[in-house]
N, C-alpha and C positions, 0 to 999 in steps of 0.2 A: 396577403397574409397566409395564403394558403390554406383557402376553410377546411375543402376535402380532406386533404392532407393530417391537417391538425386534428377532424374529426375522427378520423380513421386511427389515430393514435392513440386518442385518448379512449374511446374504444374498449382497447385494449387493458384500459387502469380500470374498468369497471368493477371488476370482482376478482379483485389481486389473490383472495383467500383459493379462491377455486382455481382459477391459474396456477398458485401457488401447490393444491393438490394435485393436479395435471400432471406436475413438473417433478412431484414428488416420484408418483411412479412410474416415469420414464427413468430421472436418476436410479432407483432401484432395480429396474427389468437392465441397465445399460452397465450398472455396477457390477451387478450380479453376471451378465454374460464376463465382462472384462476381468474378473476373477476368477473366472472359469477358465477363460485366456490363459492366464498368469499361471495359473494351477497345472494346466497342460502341457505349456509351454518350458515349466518347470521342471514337469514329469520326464517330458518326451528329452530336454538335453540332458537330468539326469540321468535319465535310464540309459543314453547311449553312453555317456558318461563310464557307469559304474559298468557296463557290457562289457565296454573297451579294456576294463581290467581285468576282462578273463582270456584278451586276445594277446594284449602285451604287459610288461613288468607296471604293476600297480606304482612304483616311484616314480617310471619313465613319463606313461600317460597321462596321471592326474595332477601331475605339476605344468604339464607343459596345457594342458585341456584348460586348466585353472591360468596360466597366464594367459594364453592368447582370448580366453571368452572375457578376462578383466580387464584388459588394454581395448576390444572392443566397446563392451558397457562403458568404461570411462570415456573411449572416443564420442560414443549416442551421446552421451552427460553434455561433456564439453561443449563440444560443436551444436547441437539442437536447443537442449535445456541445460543448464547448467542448477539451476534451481530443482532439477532431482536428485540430485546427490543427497546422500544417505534416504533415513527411512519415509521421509515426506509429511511426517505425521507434527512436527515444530513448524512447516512449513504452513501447511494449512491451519493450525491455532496463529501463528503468525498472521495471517491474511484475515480469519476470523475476528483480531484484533487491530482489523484495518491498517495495518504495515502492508504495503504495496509491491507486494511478491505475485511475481504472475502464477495465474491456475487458467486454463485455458485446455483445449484439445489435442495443440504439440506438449506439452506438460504428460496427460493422460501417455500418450501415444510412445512418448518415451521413457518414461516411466514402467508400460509395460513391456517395451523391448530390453530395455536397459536390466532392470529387474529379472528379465527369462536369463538373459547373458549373464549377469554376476550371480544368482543365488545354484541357474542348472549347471554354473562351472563348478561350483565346488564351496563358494565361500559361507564363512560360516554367518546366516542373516536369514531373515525370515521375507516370507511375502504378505506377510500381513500388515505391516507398516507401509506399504508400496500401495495395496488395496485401496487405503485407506485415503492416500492421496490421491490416486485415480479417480476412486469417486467423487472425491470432491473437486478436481481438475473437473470432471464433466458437467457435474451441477454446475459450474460458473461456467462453462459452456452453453449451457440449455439457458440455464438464466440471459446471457445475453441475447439469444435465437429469439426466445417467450419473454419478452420482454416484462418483470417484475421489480415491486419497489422494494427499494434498498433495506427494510426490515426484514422484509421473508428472501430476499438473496441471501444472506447469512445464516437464516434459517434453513435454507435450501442447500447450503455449500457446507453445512455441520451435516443435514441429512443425508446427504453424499457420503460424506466420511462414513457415519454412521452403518448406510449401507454397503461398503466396500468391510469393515470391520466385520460385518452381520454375514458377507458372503464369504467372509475368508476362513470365519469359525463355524459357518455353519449355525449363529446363535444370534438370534433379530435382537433378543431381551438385550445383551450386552453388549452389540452396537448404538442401541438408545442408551443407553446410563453411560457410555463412552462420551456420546455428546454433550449427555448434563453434565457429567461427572469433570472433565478434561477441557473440553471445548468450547463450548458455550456458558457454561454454569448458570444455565437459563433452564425454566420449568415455565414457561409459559404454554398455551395451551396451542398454538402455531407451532414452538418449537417441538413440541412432543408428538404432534400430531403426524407432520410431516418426517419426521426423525423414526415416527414406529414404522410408518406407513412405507417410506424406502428401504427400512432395514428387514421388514418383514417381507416383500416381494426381491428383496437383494438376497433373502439367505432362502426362497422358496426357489430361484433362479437355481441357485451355486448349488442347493440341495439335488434339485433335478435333473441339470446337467454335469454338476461336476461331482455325485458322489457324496461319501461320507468320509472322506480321508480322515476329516477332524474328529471324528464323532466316536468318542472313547466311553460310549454307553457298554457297559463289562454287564452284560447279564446272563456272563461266565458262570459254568458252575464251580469256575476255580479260586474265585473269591466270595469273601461274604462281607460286606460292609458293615463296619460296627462300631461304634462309640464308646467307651467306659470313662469312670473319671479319674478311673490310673494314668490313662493316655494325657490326661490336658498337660502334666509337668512335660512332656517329653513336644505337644506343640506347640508350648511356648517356647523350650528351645530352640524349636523350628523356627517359629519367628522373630528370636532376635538374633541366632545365626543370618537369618536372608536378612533381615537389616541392615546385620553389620559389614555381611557379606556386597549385599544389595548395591550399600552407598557407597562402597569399594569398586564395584563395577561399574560405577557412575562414574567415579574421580578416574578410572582409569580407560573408559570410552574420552573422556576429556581430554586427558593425557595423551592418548594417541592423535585424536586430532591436531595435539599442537607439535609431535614428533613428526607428523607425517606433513603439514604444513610451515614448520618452522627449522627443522631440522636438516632431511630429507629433499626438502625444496624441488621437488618432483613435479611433474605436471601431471594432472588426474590420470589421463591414462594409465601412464605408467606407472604411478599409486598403486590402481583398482589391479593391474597387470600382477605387480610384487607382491601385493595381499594375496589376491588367487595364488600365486607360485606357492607364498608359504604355507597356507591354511593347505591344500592339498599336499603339499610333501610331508607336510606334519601328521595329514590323514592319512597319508600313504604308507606310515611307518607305524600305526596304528591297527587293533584288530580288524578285521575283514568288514564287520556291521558297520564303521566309522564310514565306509565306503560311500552308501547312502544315508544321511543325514536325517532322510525326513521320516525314517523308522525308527531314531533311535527313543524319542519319547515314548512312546508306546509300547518298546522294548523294557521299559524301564516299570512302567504304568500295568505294564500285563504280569509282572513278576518272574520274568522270564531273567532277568539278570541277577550280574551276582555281587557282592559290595566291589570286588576291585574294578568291577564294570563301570559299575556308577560313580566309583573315586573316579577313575581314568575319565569319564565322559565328565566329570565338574570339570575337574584344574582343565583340560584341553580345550574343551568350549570355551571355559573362563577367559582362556588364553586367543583363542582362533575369533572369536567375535568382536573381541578388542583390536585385534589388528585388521579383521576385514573391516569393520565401520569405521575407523579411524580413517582408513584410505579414499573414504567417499565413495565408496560404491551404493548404488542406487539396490539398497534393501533392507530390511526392519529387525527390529530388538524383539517383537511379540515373540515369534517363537525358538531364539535360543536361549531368553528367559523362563520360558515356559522350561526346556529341554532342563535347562542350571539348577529350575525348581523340582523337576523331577529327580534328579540326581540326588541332590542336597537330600530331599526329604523320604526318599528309596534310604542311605546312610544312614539317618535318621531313625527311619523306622527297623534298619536290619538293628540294631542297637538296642532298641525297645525290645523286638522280637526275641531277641536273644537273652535279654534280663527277666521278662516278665511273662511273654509268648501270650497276648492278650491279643495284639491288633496284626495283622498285616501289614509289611513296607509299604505295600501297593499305596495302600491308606495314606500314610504319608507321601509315598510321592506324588497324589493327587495334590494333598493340602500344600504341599511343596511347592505346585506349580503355579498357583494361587498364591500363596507368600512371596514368594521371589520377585514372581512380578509386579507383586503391590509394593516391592521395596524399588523396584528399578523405578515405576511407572507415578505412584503413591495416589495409585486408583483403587481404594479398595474395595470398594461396592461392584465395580466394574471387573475386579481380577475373580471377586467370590461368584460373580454370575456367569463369569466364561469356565472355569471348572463346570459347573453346576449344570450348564446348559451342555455341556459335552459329555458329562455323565446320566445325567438326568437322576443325580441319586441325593435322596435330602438327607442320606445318615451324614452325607460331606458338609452336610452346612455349616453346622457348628466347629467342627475341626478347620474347616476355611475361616468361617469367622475368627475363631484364637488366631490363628498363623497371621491373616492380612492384618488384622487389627494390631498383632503386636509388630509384623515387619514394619508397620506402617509408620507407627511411633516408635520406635528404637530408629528407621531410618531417616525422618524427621529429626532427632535431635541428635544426629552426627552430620548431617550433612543436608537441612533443610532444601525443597524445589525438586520437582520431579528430573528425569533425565532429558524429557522435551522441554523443559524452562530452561536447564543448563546448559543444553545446547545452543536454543537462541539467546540466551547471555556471550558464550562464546562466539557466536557471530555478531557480536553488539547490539542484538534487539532484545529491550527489555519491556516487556508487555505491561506493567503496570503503568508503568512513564506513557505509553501510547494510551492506556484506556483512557488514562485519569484525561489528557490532552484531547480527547476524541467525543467526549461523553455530552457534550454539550450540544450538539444537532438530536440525540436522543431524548434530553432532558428537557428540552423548550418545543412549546408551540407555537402554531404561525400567531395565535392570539397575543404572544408574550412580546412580537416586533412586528406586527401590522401597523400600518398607519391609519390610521381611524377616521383621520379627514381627507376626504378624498376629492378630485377635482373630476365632476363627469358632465356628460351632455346627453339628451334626451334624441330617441331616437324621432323626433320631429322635426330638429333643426338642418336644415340645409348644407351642402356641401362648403356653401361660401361662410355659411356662421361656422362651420365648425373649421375654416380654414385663418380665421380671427382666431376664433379661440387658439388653435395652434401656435400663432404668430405672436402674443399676447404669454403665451407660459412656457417652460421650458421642458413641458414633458411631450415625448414623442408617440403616447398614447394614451387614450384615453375609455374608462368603464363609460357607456352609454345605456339607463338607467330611465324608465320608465315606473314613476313612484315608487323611486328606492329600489325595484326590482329588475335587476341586471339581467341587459335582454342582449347584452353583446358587446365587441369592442371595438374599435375603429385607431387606427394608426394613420402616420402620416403616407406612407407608404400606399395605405388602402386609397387614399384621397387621389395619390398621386399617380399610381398603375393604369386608374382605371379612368374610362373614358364617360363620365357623368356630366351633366349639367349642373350650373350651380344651383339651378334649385331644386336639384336632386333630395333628397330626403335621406337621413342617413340610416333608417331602417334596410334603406336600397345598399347602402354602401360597405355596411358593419361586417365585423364577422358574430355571428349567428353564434349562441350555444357555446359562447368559450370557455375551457376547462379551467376550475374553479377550487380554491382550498376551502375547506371549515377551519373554523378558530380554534379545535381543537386536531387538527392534524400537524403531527409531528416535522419538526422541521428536514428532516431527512426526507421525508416523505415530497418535502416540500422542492428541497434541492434536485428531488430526483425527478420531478417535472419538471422543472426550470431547467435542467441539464438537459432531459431526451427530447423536450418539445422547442429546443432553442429558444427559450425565448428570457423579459430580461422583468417581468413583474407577474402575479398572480394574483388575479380579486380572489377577495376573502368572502365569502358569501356564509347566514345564515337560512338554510330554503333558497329560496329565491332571492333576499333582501341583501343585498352590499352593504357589510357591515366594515370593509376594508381594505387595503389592497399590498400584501407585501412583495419586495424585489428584491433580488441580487446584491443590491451593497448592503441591505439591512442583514443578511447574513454572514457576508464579511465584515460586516462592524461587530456584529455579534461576537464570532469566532474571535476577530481579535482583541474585543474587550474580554474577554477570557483570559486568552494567551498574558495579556499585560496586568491582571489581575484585577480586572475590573466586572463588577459581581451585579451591574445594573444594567439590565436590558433593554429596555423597551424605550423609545423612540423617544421618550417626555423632557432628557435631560436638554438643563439650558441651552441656546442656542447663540452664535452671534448674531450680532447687531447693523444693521446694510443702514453708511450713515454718507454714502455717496454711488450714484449709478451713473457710467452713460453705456447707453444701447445704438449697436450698427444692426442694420440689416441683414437676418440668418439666413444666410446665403450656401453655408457651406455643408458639407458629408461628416462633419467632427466639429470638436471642439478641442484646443489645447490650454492647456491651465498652467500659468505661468507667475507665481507668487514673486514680489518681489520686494526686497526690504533695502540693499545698500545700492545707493545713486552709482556706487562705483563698479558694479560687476552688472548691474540691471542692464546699461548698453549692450554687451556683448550675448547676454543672455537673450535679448528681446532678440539678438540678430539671426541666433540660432532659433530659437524657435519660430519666428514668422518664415525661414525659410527651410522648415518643417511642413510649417503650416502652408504654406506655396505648394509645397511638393503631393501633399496628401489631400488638398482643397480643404483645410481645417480653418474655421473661426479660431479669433483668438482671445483668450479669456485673460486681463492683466487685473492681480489683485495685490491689494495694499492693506497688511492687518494692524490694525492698532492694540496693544495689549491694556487690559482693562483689570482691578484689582479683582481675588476672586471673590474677596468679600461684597462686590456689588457686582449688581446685574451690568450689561453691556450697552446694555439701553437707556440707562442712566446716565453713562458718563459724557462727560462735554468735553470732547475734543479738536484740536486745529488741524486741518485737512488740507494747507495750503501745500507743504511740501510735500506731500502724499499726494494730492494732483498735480503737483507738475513733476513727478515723476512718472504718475501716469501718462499725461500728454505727450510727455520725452515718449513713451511706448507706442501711442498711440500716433507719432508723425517718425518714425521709426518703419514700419508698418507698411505706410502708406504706398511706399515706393512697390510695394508687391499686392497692395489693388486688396489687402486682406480685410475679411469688419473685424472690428478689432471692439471687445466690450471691457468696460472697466467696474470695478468696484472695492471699495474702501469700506471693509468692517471691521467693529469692535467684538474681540472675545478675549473668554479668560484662555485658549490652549493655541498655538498657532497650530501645530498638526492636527487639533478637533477640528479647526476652522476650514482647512486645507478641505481634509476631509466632507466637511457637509459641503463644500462649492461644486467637490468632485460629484457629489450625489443628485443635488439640485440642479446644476446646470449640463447634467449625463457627459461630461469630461471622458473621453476619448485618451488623450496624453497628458499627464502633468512632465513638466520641464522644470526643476527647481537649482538653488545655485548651494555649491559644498564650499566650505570652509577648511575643513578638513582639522577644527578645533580635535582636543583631545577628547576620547566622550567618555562619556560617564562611566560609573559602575554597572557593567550588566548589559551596557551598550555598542555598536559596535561601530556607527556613524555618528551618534548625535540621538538626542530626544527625537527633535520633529523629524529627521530624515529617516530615522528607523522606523517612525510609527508611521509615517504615509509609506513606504516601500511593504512593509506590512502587511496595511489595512487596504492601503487605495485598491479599488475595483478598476483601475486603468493601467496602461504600460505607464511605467513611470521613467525618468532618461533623470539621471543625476550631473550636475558637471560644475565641476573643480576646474575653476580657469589656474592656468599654468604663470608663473612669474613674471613670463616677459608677454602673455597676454593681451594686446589690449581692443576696443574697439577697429584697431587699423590694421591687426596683425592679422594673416593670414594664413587659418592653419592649411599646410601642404601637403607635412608628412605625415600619415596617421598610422598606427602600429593598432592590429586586431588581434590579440591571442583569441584563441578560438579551441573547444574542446568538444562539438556537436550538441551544447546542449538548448534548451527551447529561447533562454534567453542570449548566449550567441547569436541566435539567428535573427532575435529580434535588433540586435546589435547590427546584423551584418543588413537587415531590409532599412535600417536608418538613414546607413552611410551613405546613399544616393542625394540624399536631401540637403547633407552637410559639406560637402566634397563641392567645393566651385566649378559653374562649368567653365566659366572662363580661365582659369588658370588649373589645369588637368593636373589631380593629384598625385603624390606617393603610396601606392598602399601596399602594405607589408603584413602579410596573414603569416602567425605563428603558432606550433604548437610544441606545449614542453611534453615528451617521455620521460618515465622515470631511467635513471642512469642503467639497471639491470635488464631494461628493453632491448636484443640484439636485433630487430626486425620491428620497427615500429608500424603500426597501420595507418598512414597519413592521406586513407580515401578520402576521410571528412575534411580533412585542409585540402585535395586537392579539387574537390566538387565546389566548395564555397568559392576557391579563388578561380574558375571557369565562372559558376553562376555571377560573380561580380565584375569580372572583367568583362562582362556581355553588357550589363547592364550599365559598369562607368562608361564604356568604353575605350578601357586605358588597360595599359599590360598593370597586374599585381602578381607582386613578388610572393614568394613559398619560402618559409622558413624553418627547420624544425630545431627545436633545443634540447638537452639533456639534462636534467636536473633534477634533485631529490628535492627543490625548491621551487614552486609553480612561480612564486610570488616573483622572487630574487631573481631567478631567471627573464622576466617579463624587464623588472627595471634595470636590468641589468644592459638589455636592448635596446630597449628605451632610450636608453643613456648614450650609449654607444652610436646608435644609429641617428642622435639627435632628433628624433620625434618632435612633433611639435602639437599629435594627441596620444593618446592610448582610448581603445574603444575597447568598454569589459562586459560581459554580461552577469549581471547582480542577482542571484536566485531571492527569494523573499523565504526559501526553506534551511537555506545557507547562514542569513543571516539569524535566524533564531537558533540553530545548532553548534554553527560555530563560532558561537561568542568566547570559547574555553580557549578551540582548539586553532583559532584565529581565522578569520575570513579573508578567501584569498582575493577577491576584487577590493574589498579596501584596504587591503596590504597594500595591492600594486598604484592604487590613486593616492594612497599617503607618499608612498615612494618615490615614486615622480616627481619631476621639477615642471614636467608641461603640462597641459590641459588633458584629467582625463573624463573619460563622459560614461558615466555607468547605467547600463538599459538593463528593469526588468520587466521582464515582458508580461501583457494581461491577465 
């Protein structure tokens, strides 16, 4: 069992908090240096940049500087990461809402290349969006290295962000309330903890070495900061202009994304290329200051401009930021928001100035730069702190509070959802639909799906008693329990490795000290042991005393009593009824579980699976359910068994010829899929093998009741199969047809075929894959690897097929048909079937569509 090993691991879980702080400030020292990066690397291509326009004509250079660095960054994008296009910062709330977008160190690594290329060419986009995702790309780095549970990784991959935001403005305060505020909308004391903690050694980092670029603390003696309550009509103006304005720059970031992706029809590079081209020819044509970009707020902020400055920098930014981010290029909305808001509220205040001569523009283009962004972002806590911490002046408070507060609601009720929600809307991720789906491993403890009775043995009993015991139940391990106090665990594995005697003792034998949940530890918590320590159950222990033991399908029964809308947990509900058994000798490395209900397809199905079970040294498990009223129990009812065993015996001399043990049993329940279900659990099923009809299913379903809810639930690969018309016990299938697209359950598909394929009469096999029609260059590595890896192992040549069609399904039956198949082999996602019940599911398209046998595998 690997004691060392497992001890050595678990180790590592002892004091997840301090770990947790560990990690915190490395993400912060690692954020803060890679900000520093991005800031530099910014500087240094700017500056040669805007140089260049004192060597040759400012139209010639910075159009063409601005193409070729955007066709580069888009090339990084594509080919590396694709997943850092644009600002990064929807991308990490995405992942923080457990949607499965990769954050990793190639993420990081391009993101800051990518980022140096598109913002030092010219385009108009900030690096403080890019920061944001860096540091949290690294935290899920470090998280994997330092190994932490799945509660503070989240915690950990917000304070990343956190500190990438904290080093980019120089302001630790407004990278933590970014996290509450945005990100996590968590105030636990973990979340905050680690969240100050990175963000205050992220912006000590960025301050030290990279300066004070951000740091628009004016203790100028050419302003004076000041408040009246003449000014407040003039900043609510303020902020229902950036509202109105705000939510317009929202609809029209949108807008471009779907010009530049639907329109256009471009490939990123050449996007991020044409953005560059025009955003610098535009600046080209522009006064001399548009030259470099990252002076103009402060141009604006210091008072040095003048209104037609600040007109011309709104509309053009307005303009130049909408077409850079539309094109995908890898960089952020913070600061040409910010720049929009200084403009706006410099106009603003020259206005005032000129009516009443009470405040300063400057005034307002501070409070400007805070409104605006609370309208793009509708973070207002978070925009009034990053002014505040970059002026460090409290007469701003109040004039920030009017402006975010009101951009915030006027931009709310014209166009509710920040710009990071409406982005991942328009990539089809909507984060409420995942939470509500996800929340459930947070909400429950292991005490909620323990099993409270538990099967153990005393570390005095001998190798040979505990090798009865073994023989005697169906679990493959067992808690070993010295008055109730669990002193260790012993598997069959442990029995069998090692070289004992049988009246060895199994204190000698156990593993020692195995790692252990409390009843009140989170199931997440729970999952994430049972995930990094490979293993398939967890005693529940109070102190020392075993009060329990939960596993692996009790979590997937959990999850998908959820999903089906079933609101009852815990372990109690009815069970069937075992009202026939016979038992072979467990012989074998598996078990396959093979339900069977019509005398007419059971033949051919026993034929496949026992020569499954040949091929893998699988037991075989043949069950027969009796359906029972739900108004009574199962154990009540009186039923006749005769045709139900001798369709089992039909299985059981079936069988025979391939030397398999073959176990049988006939229960009564009220659900056939619950029933499937607990056999799958108690007898640790390996493969279920079940037979399709291919009736019409229901509302909401996309198989059938029982076939959806075991392909679902079951904790095994499960192989579906729809016998073909002309079918029967005699036929032999020869020709089989594998579309194949590389995903986990193709392959489980393509490790089958060996077992199914006769040796004696060497089959047809035909690997296919459909491109869509606009593919001019299709990538056919993954079909042509599968068909070498299988033609080794049939030892028979397989054919390469590719199709073309806007129709995965139609194309498959299409071939099918044509080529007269005599199977189709499809791989069945269990994520497939719960999403595209709308949009239609394409393995049971293609098994309705057929006239022959097709056999659909999802894999474990």
């Amino acid at each position: 069992m690997g004691d060392f090993s497992l001890l050595k691991k678990s180790a590592l879980l002892l004091s997840p908090k301090r770990l947790a702080i560990v990690e915190a400030c490395l993400i912060g020292l690692v954020s803060g240096l890679a900000a520093v990066l991005l800031k530099q690397g910014v500087g240094w291509l700017g500056g040669f940049r805007v140089h260049s326009t004192h060597l040759v004509y400012p139209w010639l250079v910075l159009p063409s500087i601005g193409l070729i660095g955007g066709i580069l960054a888009g090339l990084l994008v594509e080919r590396i990461a694709p997943e850092t296009s644009g600002s990064g910062i929807p991308q990490v709330k995405a992942v923080l809402a457990r949607v499965p977008i990769p954050l990793n160190l190639r993420v990081a690594l391009t993101k800051l290349l990518g980022g140096i290329l598109a913002i030092g060419s010219g385009l108009a986009l900030g690096r403080e969006g890019p920061t944001v995702q860096i540091g949290a790309a690294i935290a899920a780095q470090l998280s994997r290295w330092i190994p932490t549970s799945p509660e503070h990784r989240r915690q950990l991959l917000a304070a990343g962000a956190g500190a990438g935001l904290a080093a980019a403005f120089d302001a630790p305060m407004a990278g933590v309330l970014f996290v509450v505020e945005e990100l996590l909308q968590d105030v636990s004391e973990l979340t905050l903890g680690t969240a100050i903690l990175a963000s205050f050694i992220g912006a000590v980092v960025s301050h030290i070495f990279g300066g004070q670029s951000l740091d628009i603390n004016l203790n100028s003696t050419t302003r004076i900061s000041s408040f009246v309550v003449s000014d407040i009509p003039f900043y609510l103006i303020l902020g229902i202009l950036s509202g109105v304005l705000g939510s317009l720059f929202n609809g029209g970031i949108i807008q471009s994304l779907t010009l530049y992706s639907g329109v256009l029809r471009l490939s990123l590079p050449w996007r991020v290329g044409l953005a560059g081209f025009i955003c610098a020819l535009i600046v080209s044509l522009l006064p001399i200051a548009f030259h470099d970009n990252t002076g103009l707020r402060e141009l604006l902020v210091t008072g040095q401009a003048s209104w037609q400055f600040a007109t011309i920098t709104f509309f053009s930014y307005f303009i130049l930021t909408i077409v850079a981010y539309g094109s995908g290029a890898p960089g952020g909305l913070f600061a040409p928001t910010l720049i929009l808001g200084a403009a706006l509220g410099y106009l603003i205040g020259t206005v005032e100035y000129s009516l009443l001569g009470t405040t300063l523009p400057i005034n307002y283009a501070l409070a400007g730069m805070g409104a605006f962004f609370c309208a793009v972002a509708r973070v207002p806590i978070t925009a009034i702190v990053i002014v505040f911490e970059m002026t460090r002046d409290f007469n701003l408070v109040l004039p920030l509070m009017i402006g975010c507060v009101t951009a915030y609601l006027i931009g709310e009720k014209i166009a509710p959802k920040s710009i990071y929600d409406r982005l991942l809307e328009w990539n089809g991720i909507h984060l409420e639909k995942e939470k509500a789906a996800d929340n459930l491993l947070i909400q429950l403890q292991a005490a909620d799906l323990m099993q409270r009775k538990v099967e153990t043995l005393t570390s005095q009993m001998t190798k040979s008693e505990a090798l009865q015991a073994f023989a005697h139940s169906h679990h493959r391990g067992f808690p070993v329990v010295n008055d109730s106090n669990l002193v260790g665990i012993v598997t069959q594995s442990d029995l069998n490795k090692r070289n004992f005697a049988d009246d060895t003792p199994l204190s000698q034998i156990m593993t020692p000290q195995p790692v252990t949940v409390s009843p009140s530890t989170s199931l997440v918590h729970v999952l994430y042991l049972l995930n990094r320590l490979q293993l398939s159950r967890l005693p529940v222990t109070e102190g020392r005393r075993l009060v329990g033991i939960i596993t692996r399908s009790d979590l997937i029964r959990a999850e998908a009593n959820k999903l089906a809308g079933i609101t009852e947990f815990s372990p109690s509900s009815q069970r069937s009824y075992l009202v026939y058994e016979t038992r072979s000798p467990a012989t074998g490395k598996g078990r396959l579980l093979v339900p069977l209900a019509n005398p007419q397809t059971a033949p051919k199905l026993i034929e496949l699976a026992t020569a499954i079970a040949h091929q893998r040294n699988y037991e075989l498990v043949c069950l027969q359910i009796i359906l029972a009223p739900h108004h009574r129990s199962p154990s009540e009812i009186s039923v006749n068994t005769a045709k139900s065993r001798r369709l089992l015996r039909q299985a059981e001399r079936l069988a025979e010829k391939y030397q398999i043990s073959v176990h049988t049993q006939i229960r009564v329940g009220h659900n056939v899929a619950q029933t499937i279900l607990e056999i799958i659990k108690q007898e640790n099923i390996d493969l279920t093998l079940m037979g399709w009809n291919a009736e019409p299913s229901a509302s909401g379903r996309i198989f059938g009741t029982v076939v959806d809810t075991v392909i679902r639930q079951a904790a095994c690969e499960v192989v579906l199969v729809k016998l073909g018309e002309l079918t029967d016990i005699n036929h032999k299938l020869h020709k089989w047809l594998i579309p194949i697209a590389g995903g986990p359950n193709a392959e489980a598909a393509l490790q089958l075929l060996p077992a199914l394929v006769p040796k004696d009469n060497p089959a047809i096999i035909e690997l296919c894959q459909v491109f869509q029609q606009n593919e001019m260059q299709p990538n056919t590595s993954v079909l042509e690897k599968s068909a070498h890896i299988l033609s080794k192992k049939l030892n028979t040549n397989v054919k390469i097929v590719t199709l073309k069609s806007n129709s995965v399904s139609q194309a498959v039956i299409n071939l099918a048909t044509k080529d007269e198949c005599d199977v189709v082999m499809i791989g069945a996602s269990r994520e497939g079937l719960l999403q595209q019940t709308i949009k239609g599911n394409i393995p049971e398209a293609i098994a309705r569509g057929v006239n022959s046998t097709a056999i659909l595998v999802r894999s474990r």
